[in-house]
C-alpha positions in Angstrom: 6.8 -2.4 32.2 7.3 1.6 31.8 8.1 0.6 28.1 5.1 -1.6 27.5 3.2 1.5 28.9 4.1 3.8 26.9 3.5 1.6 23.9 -0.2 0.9 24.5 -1.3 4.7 25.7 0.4 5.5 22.5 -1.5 3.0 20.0 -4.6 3.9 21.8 -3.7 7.9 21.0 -3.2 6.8 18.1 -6.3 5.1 17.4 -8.7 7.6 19.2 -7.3 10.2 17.0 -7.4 8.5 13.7 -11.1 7.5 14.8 -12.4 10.9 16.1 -9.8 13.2 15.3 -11.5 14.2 11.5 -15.4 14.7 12.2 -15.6 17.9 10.2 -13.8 16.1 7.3 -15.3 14.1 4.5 -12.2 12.2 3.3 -11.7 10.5 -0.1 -9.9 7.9 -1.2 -6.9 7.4 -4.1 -4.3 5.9 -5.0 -1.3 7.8 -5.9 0.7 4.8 -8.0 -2.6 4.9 -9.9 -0.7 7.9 -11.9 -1.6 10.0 -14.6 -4.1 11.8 -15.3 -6.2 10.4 -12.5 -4.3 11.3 -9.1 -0.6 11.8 -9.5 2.8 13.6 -7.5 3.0 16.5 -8.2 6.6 17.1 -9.3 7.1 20.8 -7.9 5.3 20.1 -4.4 5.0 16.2 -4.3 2.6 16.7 -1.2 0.0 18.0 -3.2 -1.9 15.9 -5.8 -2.4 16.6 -9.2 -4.8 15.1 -11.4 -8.2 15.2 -13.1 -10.0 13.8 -9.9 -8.1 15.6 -7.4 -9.6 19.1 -9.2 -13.1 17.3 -9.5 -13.1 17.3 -6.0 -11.3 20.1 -5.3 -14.3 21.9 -7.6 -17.2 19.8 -6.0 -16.2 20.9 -2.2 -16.1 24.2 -3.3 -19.8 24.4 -5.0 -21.5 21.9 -2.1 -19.6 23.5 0.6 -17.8 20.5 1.8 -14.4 19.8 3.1 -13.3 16.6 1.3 -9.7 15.6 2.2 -7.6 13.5 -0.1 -5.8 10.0 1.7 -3.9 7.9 0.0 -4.4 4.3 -0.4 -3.4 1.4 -2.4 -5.5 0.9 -5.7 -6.0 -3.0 -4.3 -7.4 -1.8 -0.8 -9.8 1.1 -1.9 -13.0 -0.5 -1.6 -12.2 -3.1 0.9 -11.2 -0.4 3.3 -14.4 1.8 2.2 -16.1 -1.2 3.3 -14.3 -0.9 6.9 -16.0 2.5 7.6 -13.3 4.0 9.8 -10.7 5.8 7.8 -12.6 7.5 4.8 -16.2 8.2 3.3 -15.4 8.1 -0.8 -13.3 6.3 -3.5 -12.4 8.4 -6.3 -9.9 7.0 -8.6 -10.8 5.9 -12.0 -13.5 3.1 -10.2 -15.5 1.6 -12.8 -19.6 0.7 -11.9 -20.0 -2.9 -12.7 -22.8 -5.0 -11.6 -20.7 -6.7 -9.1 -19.4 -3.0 -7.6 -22.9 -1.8 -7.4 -24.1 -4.7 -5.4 -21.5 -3.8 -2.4 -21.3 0.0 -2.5 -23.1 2.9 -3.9 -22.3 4.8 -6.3 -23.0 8.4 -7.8 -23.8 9.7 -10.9 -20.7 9.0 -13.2 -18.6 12.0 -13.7 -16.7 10.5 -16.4 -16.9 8.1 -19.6 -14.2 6.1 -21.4 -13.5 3.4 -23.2 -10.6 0.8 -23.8 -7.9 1.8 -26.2 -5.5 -1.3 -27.7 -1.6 -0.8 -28.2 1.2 -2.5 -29.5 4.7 -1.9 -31.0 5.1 0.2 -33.8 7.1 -2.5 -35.6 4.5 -5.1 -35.0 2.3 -4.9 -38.3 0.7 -8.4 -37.2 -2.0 -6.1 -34.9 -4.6 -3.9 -36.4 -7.6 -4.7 -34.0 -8.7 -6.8 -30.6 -9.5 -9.6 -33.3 -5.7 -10.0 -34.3 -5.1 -10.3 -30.7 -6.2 -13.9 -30.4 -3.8 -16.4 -28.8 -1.2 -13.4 -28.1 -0.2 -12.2 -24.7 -2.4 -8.8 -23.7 -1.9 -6.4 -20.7 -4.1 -5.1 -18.8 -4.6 -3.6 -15.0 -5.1 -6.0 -12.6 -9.1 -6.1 -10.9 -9.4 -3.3 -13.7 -12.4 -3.4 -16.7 -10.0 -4.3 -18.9 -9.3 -7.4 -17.5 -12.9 -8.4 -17.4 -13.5 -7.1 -21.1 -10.2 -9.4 -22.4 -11.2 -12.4 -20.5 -14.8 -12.5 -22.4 -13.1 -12.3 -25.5 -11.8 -15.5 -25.0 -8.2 -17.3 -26.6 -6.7 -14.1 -25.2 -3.5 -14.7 -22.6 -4.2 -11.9 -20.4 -1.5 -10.9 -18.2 -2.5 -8.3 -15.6 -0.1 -5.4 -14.0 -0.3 -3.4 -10.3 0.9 -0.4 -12.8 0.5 0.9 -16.5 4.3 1.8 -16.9 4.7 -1.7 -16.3 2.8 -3.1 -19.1 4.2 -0.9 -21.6 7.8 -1.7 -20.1 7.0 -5.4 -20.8 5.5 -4.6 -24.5 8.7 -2.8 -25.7 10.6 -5.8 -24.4 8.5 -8.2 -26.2 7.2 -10.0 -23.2 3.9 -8.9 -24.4 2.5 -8.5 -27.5 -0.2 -5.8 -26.8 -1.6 -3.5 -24.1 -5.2 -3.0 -23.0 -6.0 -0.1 -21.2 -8.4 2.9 -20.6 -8.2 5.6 -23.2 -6.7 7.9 -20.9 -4.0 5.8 -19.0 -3.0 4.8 -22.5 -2.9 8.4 -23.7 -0.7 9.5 -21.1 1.4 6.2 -20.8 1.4 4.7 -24.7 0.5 8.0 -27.0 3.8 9.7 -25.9 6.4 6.5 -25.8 8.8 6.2 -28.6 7.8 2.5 -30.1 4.6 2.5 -28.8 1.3 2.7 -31.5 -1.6 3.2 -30.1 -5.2 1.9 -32.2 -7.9 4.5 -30.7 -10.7 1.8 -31.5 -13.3 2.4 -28.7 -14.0 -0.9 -27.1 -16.4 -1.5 -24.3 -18.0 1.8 -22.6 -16.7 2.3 -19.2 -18.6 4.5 -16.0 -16.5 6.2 -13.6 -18.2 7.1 -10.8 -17.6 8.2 -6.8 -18.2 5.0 -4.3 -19.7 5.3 -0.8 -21.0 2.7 1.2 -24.8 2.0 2.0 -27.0 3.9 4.1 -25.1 7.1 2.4 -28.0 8.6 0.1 -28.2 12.2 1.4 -24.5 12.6 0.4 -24.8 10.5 -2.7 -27.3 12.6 -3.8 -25.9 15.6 -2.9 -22.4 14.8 -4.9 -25.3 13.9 -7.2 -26.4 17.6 -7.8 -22.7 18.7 -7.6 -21.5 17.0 -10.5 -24.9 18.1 -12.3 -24.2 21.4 -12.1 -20.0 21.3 -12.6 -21.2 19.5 -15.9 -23.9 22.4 -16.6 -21.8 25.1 -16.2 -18.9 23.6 -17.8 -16.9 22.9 -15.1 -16.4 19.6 -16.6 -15.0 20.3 -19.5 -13.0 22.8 -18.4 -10.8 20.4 -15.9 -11.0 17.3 -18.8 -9.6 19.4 -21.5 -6.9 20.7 -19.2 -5.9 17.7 -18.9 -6.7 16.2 -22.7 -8.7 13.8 -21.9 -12.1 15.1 -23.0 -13.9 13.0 -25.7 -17.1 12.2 -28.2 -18.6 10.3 -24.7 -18.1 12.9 -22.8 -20.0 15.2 -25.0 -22.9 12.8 -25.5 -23.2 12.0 -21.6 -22.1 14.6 -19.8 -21.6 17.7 -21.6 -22.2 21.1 -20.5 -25.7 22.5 -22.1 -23.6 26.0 -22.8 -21.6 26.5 -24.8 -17.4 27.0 -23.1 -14.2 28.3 -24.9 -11.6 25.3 -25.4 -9.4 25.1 -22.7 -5.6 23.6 -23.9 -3.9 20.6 -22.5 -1.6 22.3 -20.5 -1.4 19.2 -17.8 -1.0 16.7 -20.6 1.9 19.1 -22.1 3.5 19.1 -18.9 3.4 15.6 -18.7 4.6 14.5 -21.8 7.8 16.9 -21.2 9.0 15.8 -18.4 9.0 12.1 -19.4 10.8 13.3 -22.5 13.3 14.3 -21.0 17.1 12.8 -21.5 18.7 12.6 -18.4 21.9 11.7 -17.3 22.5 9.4 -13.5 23.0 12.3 -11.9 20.3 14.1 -13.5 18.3 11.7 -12.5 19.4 11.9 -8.7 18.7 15.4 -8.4 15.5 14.9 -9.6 14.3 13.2 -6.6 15.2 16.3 -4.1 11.5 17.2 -4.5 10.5 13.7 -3.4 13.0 14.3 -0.4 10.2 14.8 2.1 7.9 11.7 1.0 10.8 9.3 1.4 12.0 10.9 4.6 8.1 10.2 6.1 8.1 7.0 4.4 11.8 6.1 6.0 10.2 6.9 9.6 6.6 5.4 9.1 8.6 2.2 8.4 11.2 3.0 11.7 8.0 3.1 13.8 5.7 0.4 12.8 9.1 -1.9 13.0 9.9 -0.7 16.7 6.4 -0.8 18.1 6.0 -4.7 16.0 9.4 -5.7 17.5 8.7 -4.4 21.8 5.2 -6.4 21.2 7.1 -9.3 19.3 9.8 -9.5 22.3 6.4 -9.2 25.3 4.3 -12.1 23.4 7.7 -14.2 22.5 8.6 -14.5 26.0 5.2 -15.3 27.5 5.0 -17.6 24.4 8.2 -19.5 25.8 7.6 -19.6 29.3 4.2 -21.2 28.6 5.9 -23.9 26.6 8.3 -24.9 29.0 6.9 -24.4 32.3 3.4 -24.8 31.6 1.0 -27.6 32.1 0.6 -29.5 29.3 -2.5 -28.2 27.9 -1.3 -25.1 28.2 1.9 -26.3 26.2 0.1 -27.8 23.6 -1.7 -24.3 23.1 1.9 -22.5 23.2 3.3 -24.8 20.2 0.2 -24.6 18.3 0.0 -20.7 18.5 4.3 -21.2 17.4 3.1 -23.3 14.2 -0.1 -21.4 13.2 1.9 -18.2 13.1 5.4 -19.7 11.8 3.3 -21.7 8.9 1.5 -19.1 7.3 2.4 -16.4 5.4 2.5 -13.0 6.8 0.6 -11.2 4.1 -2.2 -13.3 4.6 -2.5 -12.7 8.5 -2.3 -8.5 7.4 -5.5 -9.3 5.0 -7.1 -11.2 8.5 -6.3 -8.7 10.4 -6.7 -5.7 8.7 -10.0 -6.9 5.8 -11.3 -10.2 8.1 -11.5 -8.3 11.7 -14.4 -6.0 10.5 -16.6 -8.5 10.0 -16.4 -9.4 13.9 -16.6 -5.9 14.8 -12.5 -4.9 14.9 -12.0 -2.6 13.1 -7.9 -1.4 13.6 -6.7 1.8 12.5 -3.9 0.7 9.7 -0.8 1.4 11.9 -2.2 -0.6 15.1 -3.1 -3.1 12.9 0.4 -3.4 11.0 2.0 -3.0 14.8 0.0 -6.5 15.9 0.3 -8.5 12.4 3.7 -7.6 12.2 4.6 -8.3 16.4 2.6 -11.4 16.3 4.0 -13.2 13.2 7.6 -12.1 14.6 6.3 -13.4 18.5 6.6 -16.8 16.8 9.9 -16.3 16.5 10.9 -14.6 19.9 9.1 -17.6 21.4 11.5 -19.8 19.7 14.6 -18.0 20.7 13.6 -17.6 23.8 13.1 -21.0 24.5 16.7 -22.6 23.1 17.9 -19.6 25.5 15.6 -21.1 28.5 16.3 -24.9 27.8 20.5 -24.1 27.5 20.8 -23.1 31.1 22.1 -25.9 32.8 20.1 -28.7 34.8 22.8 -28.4 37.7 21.9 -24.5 38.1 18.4 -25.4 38.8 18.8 -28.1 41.6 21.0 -25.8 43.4 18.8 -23.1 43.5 16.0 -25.5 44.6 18.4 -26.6 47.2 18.6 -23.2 48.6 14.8 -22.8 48.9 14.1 -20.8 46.0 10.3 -21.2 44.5 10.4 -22.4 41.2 8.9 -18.8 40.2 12.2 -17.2 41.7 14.4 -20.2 40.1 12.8 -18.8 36.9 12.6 -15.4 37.5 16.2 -15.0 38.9 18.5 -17.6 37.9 17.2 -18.7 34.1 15.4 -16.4 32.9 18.6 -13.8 33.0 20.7 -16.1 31.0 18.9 -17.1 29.0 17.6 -13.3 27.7 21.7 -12.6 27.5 21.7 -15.9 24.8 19.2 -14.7 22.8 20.1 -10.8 22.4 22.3 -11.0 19.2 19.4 -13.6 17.7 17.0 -10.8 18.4 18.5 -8.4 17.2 18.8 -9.9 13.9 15.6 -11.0 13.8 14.6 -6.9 14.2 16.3 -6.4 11.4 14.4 -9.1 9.3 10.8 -7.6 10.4 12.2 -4.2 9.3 12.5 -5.4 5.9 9.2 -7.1 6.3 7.6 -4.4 7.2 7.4 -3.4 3.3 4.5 -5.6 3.2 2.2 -3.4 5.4 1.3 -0.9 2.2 -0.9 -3.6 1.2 -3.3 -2.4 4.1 -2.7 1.3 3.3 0.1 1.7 5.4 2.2 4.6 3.4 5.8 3.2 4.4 9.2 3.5 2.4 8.2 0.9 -0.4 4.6 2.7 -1.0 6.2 5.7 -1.5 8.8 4.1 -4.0 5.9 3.2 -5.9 4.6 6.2 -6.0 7.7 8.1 -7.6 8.7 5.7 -9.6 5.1 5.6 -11.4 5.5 9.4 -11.7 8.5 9.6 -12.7 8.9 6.5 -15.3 12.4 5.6 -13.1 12.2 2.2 -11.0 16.3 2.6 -10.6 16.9 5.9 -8.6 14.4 5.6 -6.2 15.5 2.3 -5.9 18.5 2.8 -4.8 17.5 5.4 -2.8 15.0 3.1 -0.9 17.3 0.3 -0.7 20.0 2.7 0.9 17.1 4.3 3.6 16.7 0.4 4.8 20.5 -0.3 5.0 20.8 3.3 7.1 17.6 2.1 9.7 19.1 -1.3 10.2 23.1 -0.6 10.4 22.8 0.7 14.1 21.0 -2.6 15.2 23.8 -4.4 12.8 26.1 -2.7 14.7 24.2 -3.6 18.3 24.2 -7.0 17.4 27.5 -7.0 16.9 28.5 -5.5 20.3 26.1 -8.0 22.1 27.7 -10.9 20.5 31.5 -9.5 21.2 30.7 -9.1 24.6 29.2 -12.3 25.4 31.6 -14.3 23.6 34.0 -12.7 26.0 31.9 -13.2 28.7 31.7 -17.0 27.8 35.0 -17.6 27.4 36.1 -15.8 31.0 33.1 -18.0 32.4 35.1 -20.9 30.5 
């Protein structure tokens, strides 16, 4: 009971705090696997962004007076969790307006215009233009403009990525023929890799602007005048050519009405020599001590949301059980139903429910409670389980003689069953702790930063997927070796135990 306690003052903590505990803040939102030159790990302190936006806002709560803190969030959940209301204010990160975007959030005046650029392998002279691309496979981000400007084109096979290293990975291994991307994903990610050509035709003007929900004028207008002035005084231009990506759309839409020295691309310099780097294994290794810190949170984020998912799996599991043995029968019915529901659907889906369907009811759960009760009740199906072969294998015998003693059935239960049968199912739970700790990987889908978010977000930075890999796959085999171990103890000592009984 002290344990159970402890757990719910904590998640409430934990949710006043998230709730309340940044008033004075305006907080925006990005993704840090969106990479380069957008938001991006910074490779000498990776707990600072770098990036073109990150210094747009940097610049823009500077001239409005605002304190605009940067949280990170995956690229799929940025405007689904704007839509929550309860854990930031703005999206910034390369968010295109579209019709369909403007008619579920607002948005300011764009602070930067694009296009599409097209590339394919050097070596591939059968690809010009988007017209050669016709019945040939074309990547593109996924939910991205670029996926909406293929799929009009029609006889295109459009295959769509979480991230632009990806794409370009697949398109020097021929598993696609050509890459369609925003001009400056693609100068960042195609222009500087070796086989990579990159056709700078302009197709389909693109709007990035800052999202905010409804009923936010007075700060939508006030970003408004911000990005005004930054592009009047040449602001602007200053942070896009620092980072190369100024252009002819620029100039025409939003170019400063003075005239401002040329400012080199130092961040795109930067960028390009790190990723042309050769490195060795090792090389590579030591290259993630700067990382050391994220995947250290990352390792404990995970550690946490797993213990706090598996004492709520364990509570729930065994009042789960007991209902569905002892129980009336309507009550038993309910037990096996709740078992099935939870055992038959997938547990990513019950995360979107919980996390993107609650608001609409008015729950709205701060990302780690809501993790803690996807993750503890899809894993209370499977407590519920254990706990009941444990409750049904005591025998018969052991019952009638407690009931010939006088004992209630409450204290038959409470005293003579219910021990055993929590001694069976230790080594089963155990296991099963270790199985939601690798599960837990899926809560970065509702912007939980845990050890596989943060894997994504070095690996985009740093073009490796192997070494932080590795490293990621060792951190889960470290959390879950002392419970290996524990489950190994239980089951020594109650095999023992059984055969002494025997």
């Amino acid at each position: 009971m002290k344990l159970l306690r402890l757990l719910s003052l904590t998640l409430c903590l934990g949710f006043f705090y998230h709730e309340y505990g940044y008033a004075a803040q305006i907080r925006w939102a990005a993704d840090f696997e969106a990479g380069a030159p957008y938001v991006y790990l910074n490779p000498d302190e990776p707990g600072k962004p770098l990036g073109f936006e990150t210094d747009l806002m940097r610049e823009l709560g500077r001239h409005l007076g605002l304190d605009l803190k940067h949280v990170s969030i995956s690229w799929d959940g940025l405007i689904p969790g704007l839509l929550r209301g309860n854990q930031y204010d703005l999206v910034v990160n390369g968010i295109e307006v579209t019709p369909e975007r403007s008619k579920i959030v607002l948005f300011t005046t764009p602070y930067f215009v694009t296009s599409n650029w097209l590339s394919k392998r050097s070596n591939d002279s059968s690809i010009q233009n988007l017209a050669d691309c016709k019945n040939k496979r074309v990547g593109t981000l996924k939910n991205a403009y670029g996926e909406y400007f293929l799929k009009k084109q029609g006889d295109i096979d459009v295959i769509t990525y979480e991230q632009e290293s990806n794409a370009y990975k697949d398109l020097l291994e021929s598993r696609i023929d050509a890459v369609f991307l925003d001009a400056p994903i693609t100068h960042y990610y195609g222009t500087p890799r070796p086989g990579v050509e990159v056709l700078k035709g302009d197709y389909g003007k693109m709007e990035y602007a800052i999202a905010l929900r409804f009923k936010e004028e007075a700060l939508r207008d006030k970003l408004d005048s911000g990005i005004a002035a930054l592009a009047k005084n040449g602001t602007l231009k200053k942070i896009y050519q620092s980072y190369g990506i100024w252009n002819a759309l620029m100039e025409k839409n939003l170019g400063p009405k003075v005239r401002t020295p040329d400012v080199r691309p130092v961040y795109f310099e930067d960028f390009q020599a790190l990723h042309n780097q050769r490195q060795t294994a090792f090389d590579k290794l030591v290259a993630m001590k700067p990382f050391a810190p994220l995947f250290l949170t990352g390792a404990i984020k995970t550690l946490q949301v797993s213990l706090f998912s598996m004492v709520l799996a364990i509570v729930l599991g065994l009042i789960i059980a007991l209902t569905r043995v002892y129980a009336v029968k309507p009550f038993s019915i309910a037990a096996l139903a709740w078992v099935e529901l939870l055992r038959g659907t997938p547990l990513i889906l019950q995360l979107f429910l919980i996390y993107y369907g609650l608001p609409a009811y008015g729950i709205k759960l701060d990302p780690f409670v809501a993790a803690v009760v996807g993750l503890g009740l899809n894993y209370s199906a499977c407590e519920a389980e254990n706990y009941r072969a444990g409750l049904l294998s005591v025998p018969q015998s052991q019952v009638e003689a407690a009931t010939a003693l006088g004992m209630s059935r409450i204290q038959t239960i409470r005293f003579i069953i219910l021990p055993q049968a929590i001694r069976l199912v230790l080594p089963p739970m155990t296991n099963d702790f270790i199985a939601l700790l690798k599960d837990s990987s899926l809560v970065s889908i509702i912007t939980m930063v845990e050890l596989m978010k943060v894997y994504g977000q070095v690996s985009s930075m740093t073009y490796d997927y192997t070494t932080p890999g590795l490293l990621v796959a060792a951190a889960y085999v470290l959390l879950g070796m002392p419970f290996v171990w524990l489950a190994r103890m239980i089951e020594k000592k109650y095999s023992k135990s059984f055969k002494r009984e025997g």
